[in-house]
C-alpha positions in Angstrom: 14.6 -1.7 1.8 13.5 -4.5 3.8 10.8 -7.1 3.1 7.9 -6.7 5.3 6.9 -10.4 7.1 4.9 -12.6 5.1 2.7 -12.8 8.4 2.1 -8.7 8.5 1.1 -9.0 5.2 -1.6 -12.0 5.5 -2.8 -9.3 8.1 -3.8 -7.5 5.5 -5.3 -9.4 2.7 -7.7 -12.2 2.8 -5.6 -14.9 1.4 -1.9 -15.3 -0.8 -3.3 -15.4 -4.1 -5.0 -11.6 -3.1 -1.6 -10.7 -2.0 -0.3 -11.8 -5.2 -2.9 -10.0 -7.2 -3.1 -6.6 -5.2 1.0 -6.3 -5.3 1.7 -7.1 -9.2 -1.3 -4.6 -9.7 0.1 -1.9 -7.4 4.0 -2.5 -9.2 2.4 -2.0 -12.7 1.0 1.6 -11.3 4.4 2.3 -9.6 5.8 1.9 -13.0 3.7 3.7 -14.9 3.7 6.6 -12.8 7.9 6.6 -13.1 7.5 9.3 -10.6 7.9 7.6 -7.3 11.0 8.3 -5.5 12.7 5.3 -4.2 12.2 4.2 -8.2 15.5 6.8 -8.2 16.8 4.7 -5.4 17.0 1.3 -7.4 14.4 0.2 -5.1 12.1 -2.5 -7.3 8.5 -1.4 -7.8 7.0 -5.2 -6.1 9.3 -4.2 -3.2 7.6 -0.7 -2.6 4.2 -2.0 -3.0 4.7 -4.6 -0.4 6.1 -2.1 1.5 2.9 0.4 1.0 0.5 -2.7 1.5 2.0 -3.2 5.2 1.8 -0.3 6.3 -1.7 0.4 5.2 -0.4 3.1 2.8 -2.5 1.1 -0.1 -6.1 -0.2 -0.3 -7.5 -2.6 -2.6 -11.4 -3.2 -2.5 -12.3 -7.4 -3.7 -15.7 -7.3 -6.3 -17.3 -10.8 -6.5 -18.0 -11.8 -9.6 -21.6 -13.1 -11.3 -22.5 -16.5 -11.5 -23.2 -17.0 -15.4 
């Protein structure tokens, strides 16, 4: 599988520490769920969820946090 383009993924978040954030988050669930099939592939969970995050497959929602 290959790596979508860094700029195709900026396209799609609001900065690289969301990118960051959204994927490691999205690689956790692909592993929990150990039900996905390119995990049968030897395809890496980070490397499906970037995949699923350019191609709009996957959508994240940003909550602001208080101010204290």
């Amino acid at each position: 599988m290959k790596q979508p383009s860094l700029d195709v993924l900026m396209g799609k978040v609001d900065s690289k520490y969301t990118l960051v954030i959204v994927v490691a988050k999205r690689a956790r669930t692909i592993m929990e769920e150990a039900k996905h099939e390119d995990l049968a592939k030897g395809v890496k969970p980070v490397s499906i969820s970037l995949e699923e995050i350019s191609h709009s497959k996957f959508a994240y929602e940003c909550t602001p946090e208080e101010s204290v």
